[in-house]
N, C-alpha and C positions, 0 to 999 in steps of 0.2 A: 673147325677149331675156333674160329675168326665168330661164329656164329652160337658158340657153345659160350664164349666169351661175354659178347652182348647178353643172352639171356643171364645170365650169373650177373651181370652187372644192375640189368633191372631190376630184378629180382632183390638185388641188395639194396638199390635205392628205394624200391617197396617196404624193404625193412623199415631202412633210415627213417622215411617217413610215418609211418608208423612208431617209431622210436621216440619222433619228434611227436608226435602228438599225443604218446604218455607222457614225456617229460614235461611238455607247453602244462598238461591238466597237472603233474605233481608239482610246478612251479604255481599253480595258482592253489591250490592245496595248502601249500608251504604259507604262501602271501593269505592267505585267510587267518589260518592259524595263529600268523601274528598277530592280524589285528585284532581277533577273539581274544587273546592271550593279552592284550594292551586293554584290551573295553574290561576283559574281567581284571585288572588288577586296579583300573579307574575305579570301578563297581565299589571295589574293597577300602581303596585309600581314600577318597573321597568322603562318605560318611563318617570315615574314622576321625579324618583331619576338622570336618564341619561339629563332630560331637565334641572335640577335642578344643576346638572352639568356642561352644557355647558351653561345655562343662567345665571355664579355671572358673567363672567365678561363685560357679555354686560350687566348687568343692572349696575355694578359696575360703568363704562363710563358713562351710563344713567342718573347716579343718580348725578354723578361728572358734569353734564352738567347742570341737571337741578338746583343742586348746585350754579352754576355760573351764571343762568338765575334770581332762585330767589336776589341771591344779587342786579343785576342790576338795576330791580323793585323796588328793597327797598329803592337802593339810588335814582333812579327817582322820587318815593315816598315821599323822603324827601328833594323832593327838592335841587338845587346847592348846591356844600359845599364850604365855603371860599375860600379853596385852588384851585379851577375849577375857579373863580369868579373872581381871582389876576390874574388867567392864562392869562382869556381873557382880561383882561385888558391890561399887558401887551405888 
């Protein structure tokens, strides 16, 4: 009995160990996956923030242009105004 016991007992501390050393490799697993998961979202945020950077002041001009385009349209839109009308007359 006394002897049936011990073997049962190694035998499970054979498990254990084995147990521990899938679990040691899915914890480093895990610890990888984060860091892959952190580099890819640097990968992503990074470029975005640096384009996001050097692109307010060209669209800043952009927007200041297209600004200037929509007014032109509007007053085309509506037609001569008095003061263009006297011009040419004069």
């Amino acid at each position: 009995m006394q002897e049936e016991l011990l073997k049962l007992l190694k035998k499970n501390l054979e498990f254990s160990k084995e147990i521990h050393e899938d679990l040691q490799k899915v914890k480093r697993y895990i610890m990888w996956q984060r860091v892959f998961g952190v580099i890819k979202v640097l990968v992503i945020v990074i470029p975005v923030a640096i384009g996001l950077i050097f692109a307010v002041p060209y669209l800043s001009s952009t927007m200041d242009q297209y600004k200037e385009i929509m007014g032109t349209l509007n007053e085309l839109n509506q037609g001569p105004s008095a003061s263009f009308l006297e011009n040419l007359l004069k």
